[in-house]
C-alpha positions as CSV (number, residue, x, y, z in Angstrom):
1,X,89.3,103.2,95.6
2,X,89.2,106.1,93.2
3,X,92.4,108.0,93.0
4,X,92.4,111.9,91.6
5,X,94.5,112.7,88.7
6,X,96.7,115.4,88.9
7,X,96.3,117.2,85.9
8,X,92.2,116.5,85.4
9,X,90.6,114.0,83.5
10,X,92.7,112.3,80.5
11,X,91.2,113.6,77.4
12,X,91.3,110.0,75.5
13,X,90.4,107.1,76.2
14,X,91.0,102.8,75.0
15,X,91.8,99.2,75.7
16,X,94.6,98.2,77.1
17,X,96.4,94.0,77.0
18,X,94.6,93.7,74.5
19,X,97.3,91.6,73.5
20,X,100.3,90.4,75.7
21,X,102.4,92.0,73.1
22,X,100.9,95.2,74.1
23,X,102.1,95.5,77.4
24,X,105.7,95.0,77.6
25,X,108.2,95.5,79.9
26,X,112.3,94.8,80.8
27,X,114.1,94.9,83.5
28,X,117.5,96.3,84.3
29,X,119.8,95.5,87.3
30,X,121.3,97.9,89.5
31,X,124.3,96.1,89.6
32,X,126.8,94.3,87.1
33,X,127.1,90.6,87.1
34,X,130.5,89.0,88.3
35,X,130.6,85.8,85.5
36,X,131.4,83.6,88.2
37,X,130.2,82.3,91.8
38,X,127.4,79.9,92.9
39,X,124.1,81.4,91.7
40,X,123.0,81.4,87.8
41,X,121.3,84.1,87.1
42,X,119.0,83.4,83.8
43,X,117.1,86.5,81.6
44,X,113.4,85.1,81.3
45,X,111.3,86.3,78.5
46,X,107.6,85.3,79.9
47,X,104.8,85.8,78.1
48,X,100.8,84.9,80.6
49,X,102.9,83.9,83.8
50,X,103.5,85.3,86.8
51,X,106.9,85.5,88.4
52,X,106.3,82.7,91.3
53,X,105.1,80.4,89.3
54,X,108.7,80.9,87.2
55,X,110.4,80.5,90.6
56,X,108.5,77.3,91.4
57,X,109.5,76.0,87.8
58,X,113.0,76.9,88.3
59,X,113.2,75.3,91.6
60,X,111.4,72.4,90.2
61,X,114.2,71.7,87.4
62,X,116.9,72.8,89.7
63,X,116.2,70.3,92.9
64,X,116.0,73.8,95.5
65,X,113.5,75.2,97.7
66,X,111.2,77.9,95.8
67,X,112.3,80.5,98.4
68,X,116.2,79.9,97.6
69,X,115.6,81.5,93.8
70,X,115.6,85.2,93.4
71,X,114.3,88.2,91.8
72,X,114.4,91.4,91.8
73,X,110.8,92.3,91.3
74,X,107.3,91.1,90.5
75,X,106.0,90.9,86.5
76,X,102.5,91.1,85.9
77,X,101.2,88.1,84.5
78,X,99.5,89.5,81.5
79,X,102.1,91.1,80.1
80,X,105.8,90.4,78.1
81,X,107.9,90.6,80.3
82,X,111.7,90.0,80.5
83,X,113.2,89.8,83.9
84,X,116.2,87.9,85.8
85,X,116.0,85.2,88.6
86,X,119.0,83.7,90.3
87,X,119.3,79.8,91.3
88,X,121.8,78.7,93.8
89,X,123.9,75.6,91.9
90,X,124.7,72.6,94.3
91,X,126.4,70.4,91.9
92,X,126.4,69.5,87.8
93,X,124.7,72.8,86.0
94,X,120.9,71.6,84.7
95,X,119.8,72.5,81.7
96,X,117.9,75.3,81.9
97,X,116.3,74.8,78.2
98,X,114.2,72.1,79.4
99,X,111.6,75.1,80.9
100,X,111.3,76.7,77.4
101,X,108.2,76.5,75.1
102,X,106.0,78.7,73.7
103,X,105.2,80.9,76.8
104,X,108.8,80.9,78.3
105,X,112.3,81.8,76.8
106,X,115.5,81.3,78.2
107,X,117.5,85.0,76.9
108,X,121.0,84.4,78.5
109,X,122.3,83.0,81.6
110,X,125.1,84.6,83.5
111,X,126.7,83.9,87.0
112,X,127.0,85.7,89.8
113,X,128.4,85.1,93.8
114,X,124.9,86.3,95.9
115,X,121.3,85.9,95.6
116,X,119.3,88.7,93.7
117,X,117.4,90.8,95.9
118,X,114.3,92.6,96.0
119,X,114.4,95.6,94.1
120,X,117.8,95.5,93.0
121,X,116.6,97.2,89.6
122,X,118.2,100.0,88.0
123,X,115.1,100.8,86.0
124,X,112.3,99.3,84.5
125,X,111.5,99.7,80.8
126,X,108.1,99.4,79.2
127,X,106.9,99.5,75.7
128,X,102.8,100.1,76.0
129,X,99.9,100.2,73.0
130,X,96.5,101.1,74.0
131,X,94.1,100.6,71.3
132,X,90.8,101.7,70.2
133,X,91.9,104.8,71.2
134,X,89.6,108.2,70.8
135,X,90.4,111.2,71.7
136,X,91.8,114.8,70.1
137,X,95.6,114.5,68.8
138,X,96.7,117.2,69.7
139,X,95.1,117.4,73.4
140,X,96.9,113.8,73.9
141,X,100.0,115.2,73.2
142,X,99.6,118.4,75.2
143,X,99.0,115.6,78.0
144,X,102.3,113.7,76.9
145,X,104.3,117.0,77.1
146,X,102.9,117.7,80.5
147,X,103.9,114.3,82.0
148,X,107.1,114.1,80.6
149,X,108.0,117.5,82.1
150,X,106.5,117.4,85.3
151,X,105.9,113.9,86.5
152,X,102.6,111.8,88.0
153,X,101.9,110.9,90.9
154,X,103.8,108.1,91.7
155,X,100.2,105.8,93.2
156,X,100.5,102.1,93.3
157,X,98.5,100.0,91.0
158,X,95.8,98.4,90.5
159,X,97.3,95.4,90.4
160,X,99.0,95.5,94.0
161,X,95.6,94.9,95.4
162,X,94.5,92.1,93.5
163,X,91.5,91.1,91.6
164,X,88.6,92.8,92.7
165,X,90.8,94.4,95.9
166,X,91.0,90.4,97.1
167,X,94.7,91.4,98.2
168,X,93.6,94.2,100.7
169,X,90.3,92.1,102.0
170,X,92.6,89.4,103.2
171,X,95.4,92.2,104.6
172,X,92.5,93.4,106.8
173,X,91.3,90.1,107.7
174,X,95.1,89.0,108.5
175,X,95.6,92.2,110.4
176,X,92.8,91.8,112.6
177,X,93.5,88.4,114.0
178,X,90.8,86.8,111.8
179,X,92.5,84.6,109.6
180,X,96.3,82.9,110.1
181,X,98.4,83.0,106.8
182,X,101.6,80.3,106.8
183,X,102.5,80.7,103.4
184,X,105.3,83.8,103.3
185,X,104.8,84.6,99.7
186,X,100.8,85.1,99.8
187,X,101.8,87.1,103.4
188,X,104.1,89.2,102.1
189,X,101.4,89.9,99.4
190,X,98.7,91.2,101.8
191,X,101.5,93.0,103.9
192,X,102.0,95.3,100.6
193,X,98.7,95.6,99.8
194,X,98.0,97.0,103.1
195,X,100.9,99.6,102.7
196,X,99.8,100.5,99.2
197,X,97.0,101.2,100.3
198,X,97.7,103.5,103.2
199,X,100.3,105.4,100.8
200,X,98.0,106.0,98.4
201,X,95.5,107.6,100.5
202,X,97.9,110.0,101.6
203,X,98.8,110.8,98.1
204,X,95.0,111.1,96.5
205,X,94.5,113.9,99.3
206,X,97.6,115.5,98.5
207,X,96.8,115.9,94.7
208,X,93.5,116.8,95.7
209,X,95.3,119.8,97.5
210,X,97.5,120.2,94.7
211,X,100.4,119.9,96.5
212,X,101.7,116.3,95.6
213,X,105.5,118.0,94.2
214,X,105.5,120.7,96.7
215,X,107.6,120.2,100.1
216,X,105.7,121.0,102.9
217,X,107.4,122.6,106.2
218,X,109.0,119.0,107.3
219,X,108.8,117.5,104.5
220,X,110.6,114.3,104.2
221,X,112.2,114.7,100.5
222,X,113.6,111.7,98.8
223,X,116.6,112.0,96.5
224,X,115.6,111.0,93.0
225,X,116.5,107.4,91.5
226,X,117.7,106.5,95.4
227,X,116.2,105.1,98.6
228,X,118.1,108.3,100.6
229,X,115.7,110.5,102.7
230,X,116.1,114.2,104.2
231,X,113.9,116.5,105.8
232,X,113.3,119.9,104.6
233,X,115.1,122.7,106.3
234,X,113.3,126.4,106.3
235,X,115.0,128.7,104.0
236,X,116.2,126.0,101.7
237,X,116.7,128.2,99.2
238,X,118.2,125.6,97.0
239,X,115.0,123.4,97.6
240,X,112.5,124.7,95.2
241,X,115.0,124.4,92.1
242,X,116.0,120.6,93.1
243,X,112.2,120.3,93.3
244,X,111.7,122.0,90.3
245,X,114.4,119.6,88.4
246,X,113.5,116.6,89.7
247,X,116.4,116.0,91.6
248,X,114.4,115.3,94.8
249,X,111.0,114.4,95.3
250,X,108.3,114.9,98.5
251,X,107.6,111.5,100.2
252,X,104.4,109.8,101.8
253,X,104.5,106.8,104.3
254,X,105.3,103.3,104.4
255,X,103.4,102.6,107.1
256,X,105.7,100.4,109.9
257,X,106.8,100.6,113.3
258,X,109.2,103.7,114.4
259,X,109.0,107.5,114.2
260,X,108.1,109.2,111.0
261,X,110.7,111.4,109.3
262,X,108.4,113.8,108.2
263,X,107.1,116.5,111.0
264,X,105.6,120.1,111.3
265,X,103.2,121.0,109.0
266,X,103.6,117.6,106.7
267,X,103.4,115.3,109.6
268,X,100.1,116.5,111.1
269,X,98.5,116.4,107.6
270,X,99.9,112.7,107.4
271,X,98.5,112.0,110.8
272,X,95.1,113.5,109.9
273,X,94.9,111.5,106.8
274,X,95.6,108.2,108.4
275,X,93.5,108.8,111.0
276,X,90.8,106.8,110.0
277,X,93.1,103.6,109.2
278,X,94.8,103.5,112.5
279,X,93.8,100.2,112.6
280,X,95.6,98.9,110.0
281,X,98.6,100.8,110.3
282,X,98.8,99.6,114.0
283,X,98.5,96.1,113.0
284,X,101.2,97.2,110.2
285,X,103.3,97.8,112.9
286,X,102.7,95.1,114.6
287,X,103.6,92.6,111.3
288,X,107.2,94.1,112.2
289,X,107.5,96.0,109.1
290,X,109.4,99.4,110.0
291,X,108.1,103.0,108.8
292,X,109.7,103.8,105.8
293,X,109.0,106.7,102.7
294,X,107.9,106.6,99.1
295,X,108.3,109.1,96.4
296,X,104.6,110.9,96.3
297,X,105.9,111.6,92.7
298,X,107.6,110.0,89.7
299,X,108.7,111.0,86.6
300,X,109.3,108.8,83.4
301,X,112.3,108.9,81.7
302,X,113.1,108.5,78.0
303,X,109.5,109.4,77.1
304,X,108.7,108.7,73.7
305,X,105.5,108.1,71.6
306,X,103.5,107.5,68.1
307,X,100.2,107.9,67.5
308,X,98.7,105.7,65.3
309,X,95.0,104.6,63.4
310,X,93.2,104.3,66.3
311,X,96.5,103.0,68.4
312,X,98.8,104.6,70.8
313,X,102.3,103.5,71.8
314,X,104.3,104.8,74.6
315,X,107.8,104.1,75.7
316,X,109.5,104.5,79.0
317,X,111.4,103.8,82.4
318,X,110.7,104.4,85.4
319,X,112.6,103.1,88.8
320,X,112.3,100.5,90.7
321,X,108.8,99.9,92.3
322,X,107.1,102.2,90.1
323,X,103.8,101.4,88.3
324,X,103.4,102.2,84.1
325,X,100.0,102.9,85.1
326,X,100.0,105.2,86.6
327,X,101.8,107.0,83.8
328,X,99.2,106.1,81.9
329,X,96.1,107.2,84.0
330,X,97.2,110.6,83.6
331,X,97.4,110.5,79.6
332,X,94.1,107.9,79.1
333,X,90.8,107.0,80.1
334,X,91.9,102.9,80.0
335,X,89.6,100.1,80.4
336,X,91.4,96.8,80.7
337,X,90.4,94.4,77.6
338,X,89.4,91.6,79.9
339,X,87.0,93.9,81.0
């Protein structure tokens, strides 16, 4: 799956996770906790785990199902990462100290009256260092300057589809009829995969065109840092500035069942993209996951950076669902260290 940048190849290029301290990322809620009710929430700093198997551990020392603990989003295993998870508490409080060690620390725990949900994330903030880098100063911060002005393209990554794509083999495979999956986790998995994937071949072709921040006649625009979606009207003449500051963004497709929001002109280039993947967007549908939108752009905020011998480090947020990588594909060349 190779994706087009939007502003040309990056001019440098490095290792990234080379460490776990290299790629490190916090989580803030959208909301403010109550200090009371029947749910602890605890702030996790994990360090070469992923977030289920946290769950699992939490449940584990809590006597609870793993599905009855929440988060609010998915932390990538090779990273340092500092998220919350909520635990329903049916009788004396445990002590959550017994899952600390070296890979796991126990930041603060708070309580709250409901469950945290999915995406219930204010922002996301990471703290990045690519190393070995090579490439001309002052071209990487030419590149710097031009994302932190006017965005990337807001492409899921890499890491939605799993190693070596595994993630959206199996989504096929499920879709199809081939294979039965009973475990709601590793569905749910495959389910976004195959979404990812359909949204980010709409995207690719429109930063191919070069229209990835324009609104196209019916456009569906989203408003920026919410879920709230409009369609363009002609002779918007308020449109192109909102565009223009950031304060809406053109969308792409979630693929699900129901009508899309977008039509006219942006609606029979959707339809001509997806074309070839009717398939899986039918069998989308049929999984009973309803058509929703996605930003086709994103924009990170409190962009800072130092360059360093041979080292870069970047700092920003970016909302929930967003990936730091693809910040960073527009800015570097990267090659994973594993690799």
């Amino acid at each position: 799956m190779v994706l087009p940048n939007a502003f040309g190849p990056p001019a440098a290029r490095g290792a990234l996770r080379q460490r776990l301290e290299d790629f490190r990322v916090e989580e803030e809620l959208s909301f403010t906790l109550e200090g009371a009710g029947e749910h602890a929430y605890l702030r996790i700093r994990k360090r070469g785990h992923n977030t289920a198997w946290v769950a699992g551990e939490l449940a584990r020392l809590a006597g609870v199902a793993p599905r009855d603990i929440g988060w609010a989003g998915l932390k990538d295993r090779r990273a340092d990462a500092v998220q919350w998870f909520s635990v329903p508490v049916r009788g004396p409080e445990p002590d959550w100290g017994q899952i600390e060690d070296d890979t796991l620390e126990l930041i603060q725990v708070e309580r709250h009256r409901g469950k945290l949900r999915r995406g219930a994330i204010a922002c996301n903030r990471f703290r990045i260092r690519v190393r070995e880098l090579a490439g001309a100063s002052a071209v990487l911060a030419e590149s710097l300057r031009r994302v932190g002005e006017q965005g990337v393209p807001n492409y899921f990554g890499e890491q939605r589809f799993g190693r070596d794509q595994g993630n959206l083999e199996q989504a096929r495979r499920m879709l199809a009829g081939e294979m039965r999956v009973r475990d709601r986790h590793r569905r749910g998995l495959y389910l976004s995969a195959a979404r990812a994937f359909v949204f980010n071949e709409v995207l690719a072709e429109r930063v191919r065109r070069g229209d990835w921040c324009v609104a196209l006649p019916g456009e569906a625009l989203m408003l920026d840092g919410r879920r709230a979606v409009f369609r363009s009207e002609p002779g918007d003449e308020a449109l192109e500035r909102r565009l223009r500051e950031h304060e809406v963004h053109p969308t792409g497709p979630l693929a699900g069942r129901g009508e899309s929001l977008a039509s006219g002109e942006a609606a029979c280039l959707e339809a001509e993209i997806l074309a070839p993947h009717a398939g899986l967007c039918a069998g989308l549908a049929e999984a009973g996951l309803k058509n929703e939108r996605r930003a086709l752009r994103v924009v990170p905020r409190e962009l800072d950076y130092a360059l360093g011998d041979e080292v870069l480090e970047l700092g920003f947020a970016l909302p929930a669902g967003s990936f730091a990588t693809a910040v960073l594909r527009e800015i570097v060349d990267y090659r994973m260290a594993e690799d």
